[in-house]
C-alpha positions as CSV (number, residue, x, y, z in Angstrom):
1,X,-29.0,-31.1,2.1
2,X,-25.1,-31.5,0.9
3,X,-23.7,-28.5,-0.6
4,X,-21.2,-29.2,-3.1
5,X,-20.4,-25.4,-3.6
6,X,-17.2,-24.2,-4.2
7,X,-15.4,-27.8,-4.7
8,X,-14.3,-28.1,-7.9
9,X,-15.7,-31.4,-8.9
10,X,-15.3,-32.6,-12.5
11,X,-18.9,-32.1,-13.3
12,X,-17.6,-28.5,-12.9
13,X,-14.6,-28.5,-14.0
14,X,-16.8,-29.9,-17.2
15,X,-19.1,-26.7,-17.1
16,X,-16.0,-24.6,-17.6
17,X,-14.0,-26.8,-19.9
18,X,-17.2,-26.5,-22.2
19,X,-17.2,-22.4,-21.6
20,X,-14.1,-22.1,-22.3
21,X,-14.1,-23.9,-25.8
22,X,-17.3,-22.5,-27.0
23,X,-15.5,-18.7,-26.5
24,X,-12.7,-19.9,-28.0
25,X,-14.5,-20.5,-31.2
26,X,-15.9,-17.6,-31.3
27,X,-12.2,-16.1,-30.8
28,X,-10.6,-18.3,-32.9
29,X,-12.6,-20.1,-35.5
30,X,-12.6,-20.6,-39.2
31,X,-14.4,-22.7,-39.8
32,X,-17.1,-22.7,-37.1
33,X,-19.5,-25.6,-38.3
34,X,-16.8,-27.8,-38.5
35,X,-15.2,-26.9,-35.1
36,X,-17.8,-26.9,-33.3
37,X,-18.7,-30.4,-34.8
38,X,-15.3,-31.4,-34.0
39,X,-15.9,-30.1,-30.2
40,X,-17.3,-33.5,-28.1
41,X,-14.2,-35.0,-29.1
42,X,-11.7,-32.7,-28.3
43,X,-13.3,-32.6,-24.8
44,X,-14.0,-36.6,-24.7
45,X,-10.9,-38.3,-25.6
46,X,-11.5,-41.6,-26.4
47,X,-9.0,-42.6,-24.3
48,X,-9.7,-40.6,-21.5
49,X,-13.4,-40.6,-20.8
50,X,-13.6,-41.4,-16.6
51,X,-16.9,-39.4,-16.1
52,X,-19.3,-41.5,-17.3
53,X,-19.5,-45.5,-17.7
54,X,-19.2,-44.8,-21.9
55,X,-17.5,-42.7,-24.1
56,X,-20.7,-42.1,-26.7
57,X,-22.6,-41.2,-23.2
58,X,-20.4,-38.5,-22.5
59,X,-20.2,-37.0,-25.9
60,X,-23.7,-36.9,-26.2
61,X,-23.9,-35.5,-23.0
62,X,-21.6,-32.8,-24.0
63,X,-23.1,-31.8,-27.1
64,X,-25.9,-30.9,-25.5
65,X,-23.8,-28.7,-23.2
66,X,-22.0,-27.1,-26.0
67,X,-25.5,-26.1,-27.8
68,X,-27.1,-24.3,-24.5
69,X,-23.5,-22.7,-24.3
70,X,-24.0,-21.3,-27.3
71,X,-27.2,-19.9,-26.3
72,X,-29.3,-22.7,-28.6
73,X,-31.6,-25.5,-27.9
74,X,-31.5,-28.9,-26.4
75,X,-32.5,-31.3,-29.3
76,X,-35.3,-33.8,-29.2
77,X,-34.6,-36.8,-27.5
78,X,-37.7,-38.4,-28.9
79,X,-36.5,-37.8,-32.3
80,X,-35.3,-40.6,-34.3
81,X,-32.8,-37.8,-36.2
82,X,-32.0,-35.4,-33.4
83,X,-29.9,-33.6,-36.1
84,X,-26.5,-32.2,-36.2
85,X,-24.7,-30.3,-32.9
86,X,-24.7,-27.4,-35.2
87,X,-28.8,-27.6,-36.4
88,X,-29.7,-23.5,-35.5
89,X,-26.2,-22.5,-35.6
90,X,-27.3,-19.5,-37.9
91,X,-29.9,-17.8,-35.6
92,X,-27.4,-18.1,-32.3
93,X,-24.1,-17.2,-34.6
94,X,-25.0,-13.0,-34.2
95,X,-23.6,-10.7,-32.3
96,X,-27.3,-9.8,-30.1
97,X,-28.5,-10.6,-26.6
98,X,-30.5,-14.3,-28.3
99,X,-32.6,-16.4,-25.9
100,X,-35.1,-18.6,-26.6
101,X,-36.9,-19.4,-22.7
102,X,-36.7,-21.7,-20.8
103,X,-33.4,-20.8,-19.2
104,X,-32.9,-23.9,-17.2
105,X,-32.7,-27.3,-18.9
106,X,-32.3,-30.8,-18.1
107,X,-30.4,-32.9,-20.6
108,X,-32.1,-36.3,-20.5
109,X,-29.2,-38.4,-21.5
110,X,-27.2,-37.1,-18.3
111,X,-30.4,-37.6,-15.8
112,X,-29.5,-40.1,-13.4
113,X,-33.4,-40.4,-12.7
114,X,-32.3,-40.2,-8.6
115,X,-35.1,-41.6,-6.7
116,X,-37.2,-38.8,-5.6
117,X,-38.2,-39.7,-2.0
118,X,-37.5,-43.2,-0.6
119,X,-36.2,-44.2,2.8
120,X,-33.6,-47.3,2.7
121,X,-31.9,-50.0,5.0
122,X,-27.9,-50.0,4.6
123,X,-25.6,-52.2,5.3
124,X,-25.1,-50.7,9.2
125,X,-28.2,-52.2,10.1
126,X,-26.5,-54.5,12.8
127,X,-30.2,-56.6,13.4
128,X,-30.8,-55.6,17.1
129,X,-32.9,-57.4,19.4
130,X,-34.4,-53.8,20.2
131,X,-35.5,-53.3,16.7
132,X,-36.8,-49.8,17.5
133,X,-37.5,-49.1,13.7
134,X,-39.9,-51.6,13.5
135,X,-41.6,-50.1,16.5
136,X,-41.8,-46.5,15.7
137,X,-43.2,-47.7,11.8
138,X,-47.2,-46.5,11.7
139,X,-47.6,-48.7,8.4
140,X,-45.8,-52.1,9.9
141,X,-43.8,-51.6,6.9
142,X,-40.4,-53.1,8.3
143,X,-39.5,-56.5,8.9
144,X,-36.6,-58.5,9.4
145,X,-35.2,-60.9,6.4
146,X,-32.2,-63.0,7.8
147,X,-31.6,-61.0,10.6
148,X,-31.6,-57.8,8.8
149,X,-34.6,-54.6,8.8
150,X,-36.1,-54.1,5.8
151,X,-38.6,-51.8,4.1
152,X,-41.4,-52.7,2.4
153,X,-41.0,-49.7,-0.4
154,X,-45.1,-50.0,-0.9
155,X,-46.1,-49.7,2.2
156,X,-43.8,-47.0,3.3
157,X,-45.3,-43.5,3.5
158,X,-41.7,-41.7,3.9
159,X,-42.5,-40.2,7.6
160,X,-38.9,-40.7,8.7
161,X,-39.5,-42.1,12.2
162,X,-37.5,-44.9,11.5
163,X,-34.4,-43.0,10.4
164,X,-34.8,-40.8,13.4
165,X,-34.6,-44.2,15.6
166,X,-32.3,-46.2,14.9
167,X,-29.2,-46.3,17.2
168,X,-27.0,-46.8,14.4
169,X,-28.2,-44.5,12.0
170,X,-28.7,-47.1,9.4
171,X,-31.5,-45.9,7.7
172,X,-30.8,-43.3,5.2
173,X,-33.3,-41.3,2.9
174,X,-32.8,-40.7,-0.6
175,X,-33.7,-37.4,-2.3
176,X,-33.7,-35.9,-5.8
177,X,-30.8,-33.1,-4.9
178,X,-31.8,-30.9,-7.5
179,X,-36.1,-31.5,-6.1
180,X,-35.0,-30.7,-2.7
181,X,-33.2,-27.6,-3.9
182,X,-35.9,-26.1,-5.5
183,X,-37.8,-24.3,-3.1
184,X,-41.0,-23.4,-5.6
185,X,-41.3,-27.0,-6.7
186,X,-40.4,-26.8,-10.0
187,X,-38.3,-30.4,-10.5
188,X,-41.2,-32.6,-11.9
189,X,-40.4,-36.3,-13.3
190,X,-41.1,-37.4,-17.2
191,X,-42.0,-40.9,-17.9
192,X,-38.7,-42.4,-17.8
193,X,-38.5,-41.2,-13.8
194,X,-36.3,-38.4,-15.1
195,X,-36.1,-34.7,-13.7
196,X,-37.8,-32.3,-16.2
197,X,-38.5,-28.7,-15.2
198,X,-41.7,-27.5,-15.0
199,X,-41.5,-23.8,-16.4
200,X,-44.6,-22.1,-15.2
201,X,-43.1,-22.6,-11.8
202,X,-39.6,-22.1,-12.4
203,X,-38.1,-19.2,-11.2
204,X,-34.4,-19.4,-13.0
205,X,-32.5,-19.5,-9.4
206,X,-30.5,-22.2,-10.8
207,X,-30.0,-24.0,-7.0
208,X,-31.6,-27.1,-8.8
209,X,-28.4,-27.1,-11.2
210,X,-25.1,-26.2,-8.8
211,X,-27.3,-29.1,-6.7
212,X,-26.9,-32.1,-9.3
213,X,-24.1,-34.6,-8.6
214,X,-24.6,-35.9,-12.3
215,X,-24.1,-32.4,-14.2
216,X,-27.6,-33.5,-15.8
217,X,-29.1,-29.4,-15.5
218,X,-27.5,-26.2,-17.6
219,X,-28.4,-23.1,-18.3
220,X,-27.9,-20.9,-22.1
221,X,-25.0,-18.8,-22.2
222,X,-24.6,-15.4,-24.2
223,X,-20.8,-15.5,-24.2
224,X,-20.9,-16.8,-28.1
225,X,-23.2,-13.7,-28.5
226,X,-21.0,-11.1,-26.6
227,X,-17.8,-12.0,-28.4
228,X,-19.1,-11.6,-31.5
229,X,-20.4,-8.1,-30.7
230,X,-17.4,-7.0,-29.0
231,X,-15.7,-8.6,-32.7
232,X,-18.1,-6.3,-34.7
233,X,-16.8,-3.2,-33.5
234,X,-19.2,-2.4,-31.1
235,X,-18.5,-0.7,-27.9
236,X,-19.4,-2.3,-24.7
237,X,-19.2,-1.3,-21.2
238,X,-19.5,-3.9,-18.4
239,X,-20.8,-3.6,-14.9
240,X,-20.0,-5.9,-12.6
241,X,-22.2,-7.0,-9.3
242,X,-21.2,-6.8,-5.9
243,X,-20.3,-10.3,-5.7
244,X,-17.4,-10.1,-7.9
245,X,-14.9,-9.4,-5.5
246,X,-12.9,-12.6,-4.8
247,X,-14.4,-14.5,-8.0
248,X,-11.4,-14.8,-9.9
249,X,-8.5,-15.6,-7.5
250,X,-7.6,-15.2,-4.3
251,X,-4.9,-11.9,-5.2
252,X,-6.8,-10.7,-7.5
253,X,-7.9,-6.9,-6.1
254,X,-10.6,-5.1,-7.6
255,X,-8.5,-3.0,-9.7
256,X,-6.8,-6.0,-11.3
257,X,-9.8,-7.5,-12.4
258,X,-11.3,-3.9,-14.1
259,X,-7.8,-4.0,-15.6
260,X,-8.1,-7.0,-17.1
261,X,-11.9,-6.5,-18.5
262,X,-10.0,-3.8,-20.3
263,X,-7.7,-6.0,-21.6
264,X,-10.8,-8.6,-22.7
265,X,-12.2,-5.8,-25.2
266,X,-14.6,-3.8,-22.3
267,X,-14.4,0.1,-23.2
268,X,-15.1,1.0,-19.5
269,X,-16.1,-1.4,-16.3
270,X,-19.1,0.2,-14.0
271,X,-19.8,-1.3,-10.1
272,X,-23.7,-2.4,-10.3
273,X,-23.7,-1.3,-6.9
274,X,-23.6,2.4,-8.3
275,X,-27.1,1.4,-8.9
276,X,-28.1,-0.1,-5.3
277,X,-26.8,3.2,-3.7
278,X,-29.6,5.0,-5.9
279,X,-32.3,2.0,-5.0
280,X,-31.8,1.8,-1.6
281,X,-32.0,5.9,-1.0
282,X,-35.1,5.2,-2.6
283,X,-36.5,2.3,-0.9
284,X,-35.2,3.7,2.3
285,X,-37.6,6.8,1.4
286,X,-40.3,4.6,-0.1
287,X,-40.0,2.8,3.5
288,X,-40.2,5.5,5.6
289,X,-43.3,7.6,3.6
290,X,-45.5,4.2,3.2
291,X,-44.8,1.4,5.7
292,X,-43.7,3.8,8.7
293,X,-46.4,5.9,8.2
294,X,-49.2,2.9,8.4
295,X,-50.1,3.1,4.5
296,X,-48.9,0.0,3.7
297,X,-48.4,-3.6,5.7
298,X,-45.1,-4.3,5.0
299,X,-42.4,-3.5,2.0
300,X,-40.4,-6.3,0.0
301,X,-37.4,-5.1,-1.7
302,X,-36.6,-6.1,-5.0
303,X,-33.3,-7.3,-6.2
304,X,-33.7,-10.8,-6.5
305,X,-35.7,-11.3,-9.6
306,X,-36.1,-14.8,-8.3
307,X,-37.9,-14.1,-5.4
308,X,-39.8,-11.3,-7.0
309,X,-41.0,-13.6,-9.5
310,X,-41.9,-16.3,-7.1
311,X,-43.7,-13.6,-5.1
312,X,-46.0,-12.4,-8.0
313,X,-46.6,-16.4,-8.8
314,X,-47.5,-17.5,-5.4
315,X,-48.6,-14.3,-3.5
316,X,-50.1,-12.1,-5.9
317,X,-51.7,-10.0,-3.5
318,X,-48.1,-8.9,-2.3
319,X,-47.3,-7.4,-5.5
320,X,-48.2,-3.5,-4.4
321,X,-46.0,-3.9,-1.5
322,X,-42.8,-5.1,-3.9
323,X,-40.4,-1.9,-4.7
324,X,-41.0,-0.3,-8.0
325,X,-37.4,0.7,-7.4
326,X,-35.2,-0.2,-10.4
327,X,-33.3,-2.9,-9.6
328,X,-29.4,-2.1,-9.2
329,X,-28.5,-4.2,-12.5
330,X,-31.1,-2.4,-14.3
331,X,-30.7,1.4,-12.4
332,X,-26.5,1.3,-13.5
333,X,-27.6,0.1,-17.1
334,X,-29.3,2.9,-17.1
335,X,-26.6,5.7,-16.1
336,X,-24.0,4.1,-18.0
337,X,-26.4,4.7,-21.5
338,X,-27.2,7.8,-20.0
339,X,-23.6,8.7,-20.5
340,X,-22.8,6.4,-23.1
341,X,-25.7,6.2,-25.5
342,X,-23.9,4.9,-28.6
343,X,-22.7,1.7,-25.6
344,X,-24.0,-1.6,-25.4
345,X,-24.0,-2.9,-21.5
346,X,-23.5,-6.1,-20.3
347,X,-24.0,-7.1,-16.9
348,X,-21.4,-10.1,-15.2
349,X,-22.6,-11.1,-12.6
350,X,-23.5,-14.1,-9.9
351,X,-27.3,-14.8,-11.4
352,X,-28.6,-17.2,-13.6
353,X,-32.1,-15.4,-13.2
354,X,-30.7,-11.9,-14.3
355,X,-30.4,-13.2,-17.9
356,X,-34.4,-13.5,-18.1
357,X,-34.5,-9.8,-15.7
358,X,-32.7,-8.5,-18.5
359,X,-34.8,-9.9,-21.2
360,X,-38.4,-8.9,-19.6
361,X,-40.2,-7.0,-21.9
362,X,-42.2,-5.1,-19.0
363,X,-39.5,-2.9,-17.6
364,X,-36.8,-2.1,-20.1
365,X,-33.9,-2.9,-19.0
366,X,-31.3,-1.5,-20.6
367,X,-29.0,-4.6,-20.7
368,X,-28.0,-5.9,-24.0
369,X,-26.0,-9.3,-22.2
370,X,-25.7,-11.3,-18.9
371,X,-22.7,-13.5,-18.4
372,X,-21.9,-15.0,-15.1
373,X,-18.3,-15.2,-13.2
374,X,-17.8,-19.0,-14.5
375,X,-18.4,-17.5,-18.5
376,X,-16.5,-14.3,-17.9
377,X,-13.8,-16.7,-16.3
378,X,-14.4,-19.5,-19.6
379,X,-13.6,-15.7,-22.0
380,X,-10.6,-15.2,-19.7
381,X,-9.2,-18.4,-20.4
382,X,-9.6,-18.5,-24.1
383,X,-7.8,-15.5,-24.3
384,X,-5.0,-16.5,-22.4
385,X,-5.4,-13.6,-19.8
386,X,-4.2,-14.6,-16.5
387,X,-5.5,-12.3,-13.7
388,X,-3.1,-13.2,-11.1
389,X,-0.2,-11.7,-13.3
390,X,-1.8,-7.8,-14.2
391,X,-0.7,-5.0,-13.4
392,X,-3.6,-2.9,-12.2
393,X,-4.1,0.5,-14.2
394,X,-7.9,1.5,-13.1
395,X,-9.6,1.9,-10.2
396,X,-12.7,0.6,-8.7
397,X,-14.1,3.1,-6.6
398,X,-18.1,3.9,-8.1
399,X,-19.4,2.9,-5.2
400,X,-20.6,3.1,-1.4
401,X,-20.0,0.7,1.3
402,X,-23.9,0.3,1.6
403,X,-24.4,-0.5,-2.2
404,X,-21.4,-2.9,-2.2
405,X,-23.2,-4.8,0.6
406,X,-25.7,-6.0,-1.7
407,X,-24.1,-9.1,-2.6
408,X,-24.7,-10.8,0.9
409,X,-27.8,-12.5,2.5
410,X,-29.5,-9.4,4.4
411,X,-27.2,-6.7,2.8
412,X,-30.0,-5.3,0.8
413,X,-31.8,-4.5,3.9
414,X,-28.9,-3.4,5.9
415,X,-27.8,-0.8,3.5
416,X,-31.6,0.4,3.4
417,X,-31.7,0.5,7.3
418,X,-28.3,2.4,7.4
419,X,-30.0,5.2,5.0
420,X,-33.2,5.4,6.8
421,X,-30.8,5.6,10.0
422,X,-28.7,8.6,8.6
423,X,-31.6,10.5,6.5
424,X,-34.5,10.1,8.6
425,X,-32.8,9.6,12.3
426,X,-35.2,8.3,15.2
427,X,-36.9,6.2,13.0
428,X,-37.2,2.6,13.9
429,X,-37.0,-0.3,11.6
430,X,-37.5,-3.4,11.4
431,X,-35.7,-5.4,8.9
432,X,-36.6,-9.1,8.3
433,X,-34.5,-11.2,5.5
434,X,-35.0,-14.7,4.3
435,X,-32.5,-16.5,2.3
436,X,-33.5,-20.1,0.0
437,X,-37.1,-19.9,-2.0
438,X,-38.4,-22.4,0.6
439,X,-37.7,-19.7,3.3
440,X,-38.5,-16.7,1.4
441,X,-42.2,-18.6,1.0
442,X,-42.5,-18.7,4.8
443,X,-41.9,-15.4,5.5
444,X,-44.5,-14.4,2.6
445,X,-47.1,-16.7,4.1
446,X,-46.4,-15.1,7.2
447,X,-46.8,-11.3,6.0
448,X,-49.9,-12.4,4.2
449,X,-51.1,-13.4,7.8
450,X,-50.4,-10.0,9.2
451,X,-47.6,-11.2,11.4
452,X,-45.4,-9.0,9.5
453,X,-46.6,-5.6,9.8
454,X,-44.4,-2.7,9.8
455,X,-41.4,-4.8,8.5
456,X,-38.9,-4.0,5.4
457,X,-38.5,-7.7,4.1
458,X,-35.9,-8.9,2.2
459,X,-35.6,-12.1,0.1
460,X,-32.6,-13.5,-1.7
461,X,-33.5,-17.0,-3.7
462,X,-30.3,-18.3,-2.9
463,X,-28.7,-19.6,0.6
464,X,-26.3,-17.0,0.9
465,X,-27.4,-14.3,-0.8
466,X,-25.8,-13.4,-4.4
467,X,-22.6,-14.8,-3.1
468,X,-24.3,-17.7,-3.9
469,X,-25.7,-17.5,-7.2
470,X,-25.9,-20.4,-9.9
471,X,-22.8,-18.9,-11.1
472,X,-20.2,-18.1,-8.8
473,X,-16.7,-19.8,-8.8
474,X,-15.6,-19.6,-5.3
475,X,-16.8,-21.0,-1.5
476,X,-19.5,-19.0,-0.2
477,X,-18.0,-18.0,3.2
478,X,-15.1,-17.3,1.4
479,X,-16.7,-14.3,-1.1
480,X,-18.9,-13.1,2.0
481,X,-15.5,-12.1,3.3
482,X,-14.2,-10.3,0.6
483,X,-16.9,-8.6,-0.3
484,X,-17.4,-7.5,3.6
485,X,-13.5,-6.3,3.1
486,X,-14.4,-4.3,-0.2
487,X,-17.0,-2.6,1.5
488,X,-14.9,-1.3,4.1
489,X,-12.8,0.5,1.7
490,X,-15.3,2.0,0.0
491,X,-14.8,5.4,0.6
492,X,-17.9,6.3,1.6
493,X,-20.7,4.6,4.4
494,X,-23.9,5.8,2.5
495,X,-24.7,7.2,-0.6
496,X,-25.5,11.2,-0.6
497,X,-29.4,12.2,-0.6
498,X,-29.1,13.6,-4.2
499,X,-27.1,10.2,-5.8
């Protein structure tokens, strides 16, 4: 599968024009109805529209963008009056956390219905006398038509063996991007051979919407939300995941960026991974007392609510062996009310899935907004506050090197084994990680087979780890590496036994 992370494409650079404007009117506004009408064509210029093969297209496309922006609702396509952009304005236009699931959307004018599965003859077929393709094909599905292979599309049963044959790799296979980067299934097709979302299987990773070359999935933002609260008065404190180092420019230190959250409106900036030094003392105890001791099978820790969601859907049975732990998100909302009651919190971070963690009605969680780096960058810009250029006046320093780890694909479970190592010596451990939803499935299948005994596992939904999420800005390789150099300044290597 091509990964288009980290280039800045214009389907992106679209996500964060759109961000940007919709905090701008919250900023800046008067007349909010009216600007927010006025919106699709201060974005589409009549002139100017090269992203799609019409100007109307790509305003209607972008209306739809602005409303989930605003937290609201796609519109019914199968309407005949869809009604205005601004139709709900009123309930999204306060200054509360305001969702209405499901999180992930596809808009319908901007589905390029992609063919889902189907295996095609180019142009390199060079017609060789050899014709291994036609050879290899169980279904006699290939044939030649003036000297050229081609597939019979009804006969084909998409096994591949011709793709894998042909000496000048002239077959190529066409896939839904977004389908095959869902690993729980999810992308489904509507009548029209578009991509819709199934929602009882969706786990909110978002990999299906970085993974669409069309821009055609988005998510519901809380930015509009947040402003308006930070506008009423109230005081909020952010904490930011481990991820965020590296996020919003390449000079930017840690101190910079806590700095300049100051200078947004934030009354204080928290490290979440204040709250993964507590959890993974815990788990690393929790580890130790059940699994070690031959109570339980195996453990599965529990940051990801993607995966732990996708583990209570799939593998029910697993569900006793999933840390109770608090998650770190939730565990740092929790100390910063502790000693700020009168605060609101709101958590930036890498996730699209946090935003329905936060929202969960079964654990409280303490979190009144999400916003991801790309919002939190979209806020920056409206405000005209350019990172690069501050002077730091904070300091970042909540946090352990273990709990800092958490950002990175097998961190969880590193930090764990490194507490287990220095709080309960001799012990052995073994750690198992799986990164992607597909992945994380195997290694589930396999613990439910009792290949996995004794193991701490740890899944992150996506390739990468958090570094990764649906809403970073920057290369993955890239933010592995600073966040592996922020850890190595933290001050400490593992958080102390009492927190």
């Amino acid at each position: 599968m091509s990964n288009m992370r980290g280039i800045d494409t214009p389907v992106r650079q679209r996500r964060r024009r759109v961000f940007k404007e919709v905090a701008n009117l919250a900023y800046h506004s008067e007349n909010l109805k009216d600007d927010m009408e006025a919106l699709p064509y201060k974005i589409v210029d009549y002139e100017e529209s090269s992203y799609w093969e019409s100007v109307y297209r790509d305003r209607a496309v972008i209306r739809e963008r602005i409303r989930l922006a605003m937290g609201m609702s796609l519109r019914p396509e199968n309407r005949e009056h869809p009604g205005h952009l601004t139709e709900g304005l009123e309930e999204s236009n306060i200054d509360e956390k305001y969702y209405e699931p499901p999180l992930m959307q596809v808009i319908p004018s901007a589905c390029n219905a992609c063919p889902e599965n189907r295996y095609e003859i180019t142009g390199s077929c060079m017609g060789c006398l050899a014709h291994p393709c036609h050879s290899v094909c169980p279904k006699g599905a290939i044939s030649m038509v003036n000297g050229k292979s081609v597939i019979d599309q009804d006969k084909c049963i998409k096994c591949g063996k011709c793709k894998n044959i042909c000496p000048y790799d002239a077959v190529c296979h066409k896939e839904r991007p977004c389908k095959s980067a869902c690993g729980v299934n999810a992308i489904k097709s509507d009548k029209f051979g578009r991509a819709c979302i199934d929602k009882d299987n969706c786990v909110s990773c978002g990999m299906c919407m970085v993974s669409c070359p069309f821009g055609a999935i988005a998510d519901k933002s809380q930015i509009f939300q947040l402003i308006r609260a930070m506008q009423s008065g109230k005081k909020i404190i952010a904490q930011v995941a481990p991820a965020f180092v590296g996020q919003f420019g390449a000079g930017v230190t840690p101190d910079m960026f806590k700095t300049a959250l100051k200078e947004l409106g934030f009354a204080d900036v928290y490290e979440t991974a204040l709250g993964a030094d507590l959890g993974c003392i815990a788990e690393a105890e929790h580890y130790v007392n059940e699994v070690v001791s031959g109570k339980q099978d195996f453990a599965l820790t529990s940051c990801c609510p993607s995966w732990s969601v996708m583990a209570k859907n799939l593998f029910p049975e697993t569900i006793d062996k999933i840390s109770n732990e608090l998650t770190p998100m939730v565990a740092t909302a929790r100390i910063i009310k502790k000693e700020h009651p009168d605060a609101s919190v709101v958590f930036i971070g890498p996730c699209a899935s946090k935003k329905l963690e936060a929202s969960r009605r079964s654990v409280r969680s303490d979190v009144d907004f999400v916003i991801t780096f790309e919002e939190l960058t979209g806020m920056f810009e409206a405000k005209g506050i350019l990172l690069d250029e501050i002077k730091a006046m904070d300091e970042m320093q909540d946090a352990t090197a273990a709990g800092r780890g958490y950002g990175v694909a097998g961190g969880v479970a590193g930090a764990i084994e490194k507490c287990i190592q220095t709080y309960y010596p001799g012990t052995e451990v073994k750690i198992e990680h799986a990164e992607g939803l597909s992945e994380c499935k195997k290694i589930l299948l396999l613990a439910k087979a009792g290949m996995k005994k004794g193991c701490l596992i740890e899944g992150m939904a996506c390739p990468g780890g958090c570094v990764a999420g649906a809403g970073t800005n920057i290369p993955i390789v890239q933010a592995s590496k600073e966040v592996a150099r922020f850890q190595a300044e933290a001050k400490e290597e593992v958080p102390g036994i009492n927190g």
